[in-house]
N, C-alpha and C positions, 0 to 999 in steps of 0.2 A: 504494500500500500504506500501509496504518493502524498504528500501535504505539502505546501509551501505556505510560508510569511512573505511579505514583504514590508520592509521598515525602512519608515521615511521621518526626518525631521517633522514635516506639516501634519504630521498623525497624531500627533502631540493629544492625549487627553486631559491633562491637568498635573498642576506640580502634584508629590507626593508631601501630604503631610504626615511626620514624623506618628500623630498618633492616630496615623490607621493602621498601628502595631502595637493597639493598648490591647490590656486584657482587663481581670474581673476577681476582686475578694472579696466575697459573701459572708455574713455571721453565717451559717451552713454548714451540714457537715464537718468534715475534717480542712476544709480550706483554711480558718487562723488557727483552733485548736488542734497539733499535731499536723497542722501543714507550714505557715512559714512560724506559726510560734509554740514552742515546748521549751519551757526550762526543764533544765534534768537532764534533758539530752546531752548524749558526747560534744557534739557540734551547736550547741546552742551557744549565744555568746553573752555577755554581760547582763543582755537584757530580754535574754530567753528568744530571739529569734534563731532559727537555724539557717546555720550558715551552709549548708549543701545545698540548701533552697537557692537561696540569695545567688549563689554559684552558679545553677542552672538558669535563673531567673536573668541573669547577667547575660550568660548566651545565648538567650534568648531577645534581650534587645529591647527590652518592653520600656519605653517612653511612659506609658500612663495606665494606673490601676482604677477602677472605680469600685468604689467602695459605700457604704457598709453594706449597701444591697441594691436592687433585688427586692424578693418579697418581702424581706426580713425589713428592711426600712420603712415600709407604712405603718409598723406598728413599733419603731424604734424612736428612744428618748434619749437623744444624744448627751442627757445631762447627765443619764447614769454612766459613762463612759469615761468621765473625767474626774479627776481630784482623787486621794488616797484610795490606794485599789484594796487594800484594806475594808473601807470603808462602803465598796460600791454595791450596790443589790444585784441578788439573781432573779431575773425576771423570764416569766413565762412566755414563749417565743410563739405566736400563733400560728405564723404563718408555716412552719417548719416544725409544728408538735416536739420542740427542744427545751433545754431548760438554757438562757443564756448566762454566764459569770460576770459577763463585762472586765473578764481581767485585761483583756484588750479595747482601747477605745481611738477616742482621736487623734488623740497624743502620741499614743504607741503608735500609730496607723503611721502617722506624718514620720515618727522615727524610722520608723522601717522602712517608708519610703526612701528617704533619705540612704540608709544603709545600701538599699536593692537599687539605687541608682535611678528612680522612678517617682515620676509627680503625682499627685494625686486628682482624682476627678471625684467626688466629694457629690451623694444623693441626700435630701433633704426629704423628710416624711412630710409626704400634702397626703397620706391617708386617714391619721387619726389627729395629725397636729395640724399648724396649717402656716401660713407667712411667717406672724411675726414669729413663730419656733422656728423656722426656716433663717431670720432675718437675723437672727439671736447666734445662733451657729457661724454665718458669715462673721459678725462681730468678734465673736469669740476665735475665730481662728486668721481672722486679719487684720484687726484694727490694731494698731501700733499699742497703742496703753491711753492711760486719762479716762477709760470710762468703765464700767461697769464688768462687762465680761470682760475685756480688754484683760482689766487687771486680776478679774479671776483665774486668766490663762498664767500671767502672772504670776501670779502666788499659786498654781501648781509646779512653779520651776523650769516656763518656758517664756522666758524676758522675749524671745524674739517673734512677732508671728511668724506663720506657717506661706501666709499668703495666697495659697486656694485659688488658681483662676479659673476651675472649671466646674459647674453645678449641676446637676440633675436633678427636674424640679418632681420631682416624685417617680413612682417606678408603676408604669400596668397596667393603668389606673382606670381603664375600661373593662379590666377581667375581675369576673368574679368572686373567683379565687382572690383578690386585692382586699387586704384590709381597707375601708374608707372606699371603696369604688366609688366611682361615681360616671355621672353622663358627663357628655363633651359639653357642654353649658357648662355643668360645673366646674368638671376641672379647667375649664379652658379659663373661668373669670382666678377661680383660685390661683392656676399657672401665673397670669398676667400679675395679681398683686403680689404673690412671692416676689417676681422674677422684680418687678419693681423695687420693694423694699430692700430686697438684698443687693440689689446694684444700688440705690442709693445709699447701701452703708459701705460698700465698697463697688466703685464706678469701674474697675480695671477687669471686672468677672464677665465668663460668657455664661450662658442660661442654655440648657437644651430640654424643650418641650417634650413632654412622653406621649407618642407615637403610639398607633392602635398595640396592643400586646404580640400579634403576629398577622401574618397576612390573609390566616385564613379565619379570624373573628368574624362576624356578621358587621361589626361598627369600623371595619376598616374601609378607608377610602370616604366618611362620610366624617367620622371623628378627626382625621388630619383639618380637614378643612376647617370642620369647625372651630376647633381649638386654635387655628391658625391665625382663622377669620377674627379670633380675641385677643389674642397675645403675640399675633404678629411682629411688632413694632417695638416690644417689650424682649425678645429672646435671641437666639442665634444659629440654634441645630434644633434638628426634630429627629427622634428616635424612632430608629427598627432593630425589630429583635427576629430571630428565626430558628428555629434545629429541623435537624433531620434525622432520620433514622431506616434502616433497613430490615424493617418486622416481614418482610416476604422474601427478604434472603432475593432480590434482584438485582444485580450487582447492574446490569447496564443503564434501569432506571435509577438506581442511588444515584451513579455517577453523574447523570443528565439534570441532577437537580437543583445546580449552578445555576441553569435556564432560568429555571422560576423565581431562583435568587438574584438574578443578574432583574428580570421582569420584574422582582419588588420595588427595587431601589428605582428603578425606571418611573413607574405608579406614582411612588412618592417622590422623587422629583417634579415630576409632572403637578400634581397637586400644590406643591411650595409655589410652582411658579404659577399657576392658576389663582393664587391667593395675592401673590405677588400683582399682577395684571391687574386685579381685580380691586387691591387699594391703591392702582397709579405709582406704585412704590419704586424706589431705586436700590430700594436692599431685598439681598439673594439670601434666599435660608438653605444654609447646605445642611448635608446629615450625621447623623450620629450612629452608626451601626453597635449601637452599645453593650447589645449580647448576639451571639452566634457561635456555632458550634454543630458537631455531630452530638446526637445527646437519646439515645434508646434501651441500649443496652442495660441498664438499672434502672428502668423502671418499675417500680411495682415491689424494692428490696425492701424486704420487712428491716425495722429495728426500734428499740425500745423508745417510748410515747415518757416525753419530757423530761431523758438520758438528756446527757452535755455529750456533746460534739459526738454523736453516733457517726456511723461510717452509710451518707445520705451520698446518691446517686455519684456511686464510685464507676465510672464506664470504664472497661477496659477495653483499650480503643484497639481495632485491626487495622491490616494493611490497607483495605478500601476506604476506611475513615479516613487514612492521611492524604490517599486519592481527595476526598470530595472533599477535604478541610483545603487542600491546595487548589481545588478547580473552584474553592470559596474566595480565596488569596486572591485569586489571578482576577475574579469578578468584582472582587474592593477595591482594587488599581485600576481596573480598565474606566471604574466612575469616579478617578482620584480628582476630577475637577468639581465635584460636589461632596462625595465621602470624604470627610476630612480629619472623623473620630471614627475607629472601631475597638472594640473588646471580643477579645476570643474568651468565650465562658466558661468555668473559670481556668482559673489560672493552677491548682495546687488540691490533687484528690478530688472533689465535687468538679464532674466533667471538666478533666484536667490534664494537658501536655505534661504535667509533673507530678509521681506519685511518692506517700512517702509509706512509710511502715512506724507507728509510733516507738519511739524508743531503737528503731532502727534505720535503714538505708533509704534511700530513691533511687529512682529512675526516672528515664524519659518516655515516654511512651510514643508512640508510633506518628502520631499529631504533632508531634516535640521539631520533629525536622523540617516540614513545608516550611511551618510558622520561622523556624531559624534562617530558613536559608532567605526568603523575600523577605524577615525584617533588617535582616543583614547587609541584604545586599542589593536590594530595591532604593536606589536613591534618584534624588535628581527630579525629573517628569518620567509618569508613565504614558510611553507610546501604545496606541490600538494600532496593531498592525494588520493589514492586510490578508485574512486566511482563507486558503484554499484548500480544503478537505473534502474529504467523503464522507456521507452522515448515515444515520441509522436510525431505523425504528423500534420503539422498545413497548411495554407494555401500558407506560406512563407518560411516554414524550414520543415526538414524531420530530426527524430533520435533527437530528444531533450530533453535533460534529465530532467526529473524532480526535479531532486534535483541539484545545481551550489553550491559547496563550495569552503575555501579556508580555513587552517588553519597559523594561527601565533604560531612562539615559541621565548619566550625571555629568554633566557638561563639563563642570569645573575640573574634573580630576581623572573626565576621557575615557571613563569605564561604563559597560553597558549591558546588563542580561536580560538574557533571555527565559521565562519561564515557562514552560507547558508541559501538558498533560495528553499522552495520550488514552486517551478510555477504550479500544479494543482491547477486548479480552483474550487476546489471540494471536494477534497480527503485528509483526516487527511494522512499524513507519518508517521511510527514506523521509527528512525533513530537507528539505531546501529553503534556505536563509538569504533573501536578495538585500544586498544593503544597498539603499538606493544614493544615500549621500552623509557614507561615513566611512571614507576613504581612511585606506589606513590603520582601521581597527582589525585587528586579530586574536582570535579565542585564544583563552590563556587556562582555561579550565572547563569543564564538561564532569558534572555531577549530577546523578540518578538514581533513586531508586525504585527498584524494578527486582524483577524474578521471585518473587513473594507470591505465598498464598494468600486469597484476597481476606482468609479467616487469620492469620497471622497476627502474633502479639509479642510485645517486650515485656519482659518481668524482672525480679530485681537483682537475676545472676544473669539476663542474657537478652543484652539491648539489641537485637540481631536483624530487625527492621530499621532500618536508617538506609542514610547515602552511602552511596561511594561513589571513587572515580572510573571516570573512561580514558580512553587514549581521546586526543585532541579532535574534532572533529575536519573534514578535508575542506581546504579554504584556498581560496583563489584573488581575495582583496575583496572583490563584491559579491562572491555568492559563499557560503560554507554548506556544506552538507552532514547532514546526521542522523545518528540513526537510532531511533526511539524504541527500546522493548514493548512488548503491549502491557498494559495497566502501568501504566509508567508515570512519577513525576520527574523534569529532569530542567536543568540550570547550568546554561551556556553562559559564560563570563567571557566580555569582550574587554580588550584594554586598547589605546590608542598609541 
């Protein structure tokens, strides 16, 4: 089988921003208890984070966490999170049937960012609290000192703010399942005076509206607008969230289900700027892909009702997963001119590229490598190149191309990859690479992984799903040619 790209400068779809290689810590599961926090541990460090986490975490490249939640923030009181942990209550966690400690809260949070190399993006409960508890939090983690929270942050032993530029004004908030749900009327007037008061106590924040809970709600497509239609003027990003899952064991439709992922963000683009049009406006709301993931496999895992940190949807991911988490990758960059935040969900245990064992080891799990090699290596703008493939019918999609890429170019430093996917489950691809006007660049690397069963898994004596290399691919100045295993992810590095 035949495919060709072609890349051109003018293909240009938009700079890449740094955090559409954010991810996600939830109060949940084992994500902060015995995911990046355990005292006790061998590798825990002064102030109980572990540092094998922070390690991986680090390779992986992650710009921005969002934090506390999730479900768990509609019904979170950020007041119990701070001040002597001695002191703090355990509170009943509705949304997640847990018992929570609060030994981790804002402070720790902002520490550990700190530590892991990464900012924070910071949700506000508009489920059971409302602005000015929202407005109170901004104060409290940015206002220099002189007034009230200020200096409560203060007098817990943190003289400097944290400074927080990015919010999410609640999390869901049209699902049922949502502590505080509410209709698009309401949350959209709530959104708008949050998103007000907490810019007026600190004017340097962006605000990102919550977005239907996924695409397939009955209130999606009708909720964007309207909440839009309220808080237009007032915010900056509007959220989608998505998973996926393979409960019929069809591996050509898993694969193709980028399509509908790539048709979301389309939808709701399309809507931003429908609202946009619609108040004469000159300002563009880009998005926030703030949860996404492969996420099926733990479904339905029993374990103990208002336990602290049970072990809650542990997936252990296969080789198709890292397939359809990278053919996710490649559908974030190719809309890098409006996606401008993502989170891969989560981050550590709870639907996670990193797992740990309490009191013992990690790994990376099979999800661990797409996400490394495009946060890695994805700089600069992403190009839409030019593809010419053969497609396929499956049970779920019709016209799917066998070959998903995306290319990056980073101008200043002359480097340039290529990433894709091919989804035959069968078929080597000959890839032909036309560079229409970038003379002089030459592959310098060719990395893949491929030859895997699609049920294939990493555990914590044998990371054995991952990359490796190839020999260089055959290059002539403007064409290169290569050659794609079938089910294959794979990352051409150009250099000039």
């Amino acid at each position: 089988m035949k495919a060709k790209i072609t890349i051109a400068r003018e293909l240009k779809a938009g700079n890449i921003d740094r955090r559409i290689f954010g991810s996600f810590i939830e109060h949940l599961g084992r994500a902060v208890y015995g995911g990046i926090y355990e005292p006790g541990h061998p590798l825990a460090d002064e102030d109980g984070f572990r540092k094998d986490v922070i390690e991986l975490i680090n390779q992986l490249n992650v710009p921005v966490v969002r934090y506390p939640g999730g479900n768990f923030v509609s019904g979170y009181r950020w007041e119990d999170g701070i001040g002597p942990v001695e002191s703090r209550p355990k509170r009943l966690d509705l949304a997640w049937g847990t018992t929570e400690p609060n030994l981790v809260g804002t402070n720790e949070f902002m520490k550990w960012c700190k530590k892991a190399g990464t900012s924070p993006m910071m949700a506000v409960n508009l489920g059971t609290r409302g602005p000015e508890d929202a407005r109170r939090l901004v104060e409290y983690c940015n206002h220099p000192g002189g007034s009230a929270l200020s200096d409560l942050r203060v007098s817990h032993g943190y003289k400097e703010p944290w400074g927080v530029k990015l919010w999410c004004l609640g999390n869901e908030m049209d699902g049922p399942w949502q502590m505080g749900a509410k209709t698009a009327l309401e949350y959209g007037r709530t959104a708008l005076e949050a998103s007000k008061l907490m810019k007026w106590t600190d004017n340097s924040i962006e605000t990102v509206l919550c977005g239907s809970s996924s695409r397939q709600m009955n209130t999606f497509g009708d909720w964007e607008a309207t909440t839009l239609d309220i808080a237009y003027d007032s915010i900056d990003y509007v959220s989608l969230h998505q998973y996926y899952g393979n409960h019929s064991k069809d591996t050509a439709s898993f694969l193709a289900k980028s399509l509908e992922f790539d048709d979301f963000i389309y939808s709701v683009i399309c809507i931003c700027d429908y609202i946009k049009a619609k108040k004469r406006s000159k300002k563009t709301i880009n998005l926030s892909f703030d949860e996404w993931n492969v996420w099926y496999h733990s479904n339905g895992t029993p374990f103990e009702k208002w336990s602290t940190a049970p072990a809650q949807l542990e997936d252990i991911y296969n080789f198709e997963d890292a397939l359809l988490v990278a053919c996710m990758l490649i559908t974030l960059l190719r809309h890098a001119d409006r996606v401008k935040i993502a989170c891969l969900a989560q981050l550590v245990n709870v639907i996670a590229p990193i797992f740990t064992e309490n009191g013992g080891g990690s790994f990376r799990q099979t999800i661990f490598y797409p996400f490394e090699q495009m946060s890695n290596h994805a700089k600069g703008y992403a190009i839409r190149p030019i593809i010419e493939s053969d497609k396929y019918d499956c049970k779920e999609f019709t016209d799917v191309p066998y070959l998903e890429s995306v290319v990056s170019y980073d101008e200043e430093n002359g480097e340039m990859a290529v990433f894709c996917v091919n989804r035959s489950l069968d078929e080597e691809m000959q890839l032909d690479i036309s560079l229409l006007d970038f003379e002089g660049y030459k592959p310098i690397a060719f990395d893949s992984m491929d030859g895997y069963g699609v049920n294939e898994e990493n555990t914590f004596n044998c990371e054995k799903v991952c990359m490796h290399s190839n020999p260089l691919p055959d290059s002539d100045g403007k064409y290169v040619t290569a050659k794609l295993k079938p089910l294959s992810f794979n990352v051409i590095r150009f250099k000039k």
